[in-house]
C-alpha positions in Angstrom: 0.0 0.0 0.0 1.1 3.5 -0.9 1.3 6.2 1.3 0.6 9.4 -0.5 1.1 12.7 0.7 -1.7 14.4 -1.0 -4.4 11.6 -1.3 -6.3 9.9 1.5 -6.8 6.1 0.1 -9.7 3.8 1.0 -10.0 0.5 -0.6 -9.8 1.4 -4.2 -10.8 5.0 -4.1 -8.4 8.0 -3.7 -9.8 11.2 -1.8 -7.5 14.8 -2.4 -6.6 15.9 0.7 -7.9 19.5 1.0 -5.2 22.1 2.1 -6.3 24.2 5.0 -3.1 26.0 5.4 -3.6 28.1 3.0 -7.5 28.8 3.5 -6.5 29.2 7.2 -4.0 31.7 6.4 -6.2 33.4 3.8 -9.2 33.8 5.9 -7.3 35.1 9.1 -6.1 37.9 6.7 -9.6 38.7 5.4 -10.8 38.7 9.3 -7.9 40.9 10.4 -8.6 43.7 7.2 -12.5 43.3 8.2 -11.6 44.1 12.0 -9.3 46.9 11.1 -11.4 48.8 8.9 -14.8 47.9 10.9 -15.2 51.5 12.6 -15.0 53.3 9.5 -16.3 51.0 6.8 -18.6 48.8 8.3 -20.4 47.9 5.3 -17.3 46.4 3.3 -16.3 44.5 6.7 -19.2 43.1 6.5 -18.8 41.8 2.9 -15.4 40.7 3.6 -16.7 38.7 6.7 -19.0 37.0 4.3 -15.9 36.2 1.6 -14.1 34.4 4.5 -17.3 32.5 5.6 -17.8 31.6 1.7 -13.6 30.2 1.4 -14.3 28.4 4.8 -17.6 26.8 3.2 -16.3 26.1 0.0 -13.0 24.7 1.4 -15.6 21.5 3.1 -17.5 21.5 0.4 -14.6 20.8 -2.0 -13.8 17.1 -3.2 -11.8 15.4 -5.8 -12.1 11.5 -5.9 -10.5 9.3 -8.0 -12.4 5.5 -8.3 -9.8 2.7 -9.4 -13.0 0.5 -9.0 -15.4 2.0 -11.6 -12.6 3.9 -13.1 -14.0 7.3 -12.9 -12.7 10.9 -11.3 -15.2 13.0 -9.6 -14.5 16.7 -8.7 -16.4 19.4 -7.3 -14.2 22.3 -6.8 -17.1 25.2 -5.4 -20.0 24.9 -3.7 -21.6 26.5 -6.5 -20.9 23.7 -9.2 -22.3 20.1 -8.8 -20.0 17.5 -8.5 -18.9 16.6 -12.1 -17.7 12.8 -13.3 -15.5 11.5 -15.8 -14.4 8.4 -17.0 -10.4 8.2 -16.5 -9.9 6.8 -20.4 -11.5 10.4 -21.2 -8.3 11.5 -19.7 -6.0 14.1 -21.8 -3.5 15.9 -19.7 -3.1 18.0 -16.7 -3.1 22.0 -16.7 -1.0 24.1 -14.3 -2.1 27.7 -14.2 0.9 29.9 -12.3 -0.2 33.5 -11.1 2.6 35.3 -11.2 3.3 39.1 -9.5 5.8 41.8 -10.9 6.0 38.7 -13.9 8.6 36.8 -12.0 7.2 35.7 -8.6 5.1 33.0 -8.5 2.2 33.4 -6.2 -0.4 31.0 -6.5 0.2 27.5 -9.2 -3.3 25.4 -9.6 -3.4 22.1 -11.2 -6.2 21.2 -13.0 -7.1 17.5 -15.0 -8.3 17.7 -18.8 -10.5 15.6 -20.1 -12.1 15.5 -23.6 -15.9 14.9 -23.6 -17.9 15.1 -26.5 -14.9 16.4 -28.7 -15.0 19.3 -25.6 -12.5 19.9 -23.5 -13.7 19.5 -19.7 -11.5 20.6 -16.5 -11.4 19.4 -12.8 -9.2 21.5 -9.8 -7.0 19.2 -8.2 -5.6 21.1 -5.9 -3.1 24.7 -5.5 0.5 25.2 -4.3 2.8 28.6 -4.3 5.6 26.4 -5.8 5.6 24.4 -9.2 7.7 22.3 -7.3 4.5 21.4 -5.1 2.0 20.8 -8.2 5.0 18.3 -9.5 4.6 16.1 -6.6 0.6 16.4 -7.0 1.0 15.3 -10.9 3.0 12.4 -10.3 0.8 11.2 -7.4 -2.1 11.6 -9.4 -0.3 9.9 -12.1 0.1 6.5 -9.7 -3.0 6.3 -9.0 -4.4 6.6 -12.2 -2.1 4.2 -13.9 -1.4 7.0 -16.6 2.1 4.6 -18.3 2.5 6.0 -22.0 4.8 7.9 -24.2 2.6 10.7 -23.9 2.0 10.9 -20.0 5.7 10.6 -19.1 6.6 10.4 -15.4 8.2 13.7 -14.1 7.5 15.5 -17.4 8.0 19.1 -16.8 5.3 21.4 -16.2 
């Protein structure tokens, strides 16, 4: 049995560990603007407060869940989108996004899974890391799991 550092296995399904680091983090910020600005702009606190609620919802709401036993990936990255589910041999490629500030520092790097659907083109989040380095480690994880062995899906391919 593999231990994985970004999936949580049982039997033959593999559930993405959520992050809450980085919501944490994110959320204490919002809180700490919202109660620095309250006196004087109570109205935009107030809709600040409501964006952290939203992340802390949306963070337990999030899933990603990949089925070995009926061979399918099911994601639901907001709580505002159902959950959506693809056959793996629909599989295509992953995309990494990289936000980058002052167009060299890397801020935020999401992974998402393409699929092709239909002749369409259909994306599921994985998951988010400030380094590529991090997303690397979630690709070739995801990778394992998945069984993804061909000359196009090469192991430790550069993002």
């Amino acid at each position: 049995m593999n231990n994985y550092q970004f999936y949580k296995q049982e039997g033959n399904q593999y559930i993405f560990k959520n992050q809450p680091v980085f919501i944490t983090v994110l959320c204490i910020i919002f809180l700490i603007i919202a109660g620095l600005i309250f006196n004087n702009a109570r109205t935009v606190s107030y809709i600040i407060i409501a964006v952290a609620a939203l992340i802390m919802i949306n963070f337990f709401t999030k899933k990603f869940i990949i089925d070995m036993d009926r061979k399918t990936i099911t994601g639901k990255h907001t709580i505002f989108v159902p959950a959506r589910t693809y056959p793996i041999e629909d599989f295509r490629n992953f995309h990494v996004l990289a936000t980058k500030y002052l167009g060299f520092i890397t801020t935020n790097v999401v992974l998402s899974i393409c699929f092709e659907v239909d002749g369409k083109e259909k994306y599921l989040t994985i998951g988010q890391s400030v380094t590529q380095k991090g997303i690397q480690k979630m690709v070739n994880e995801t990778e394992d799991i998945m069984n993804v062995k061909g000359s196009d899906h090469e192991r430790n391919r550069p993002l």
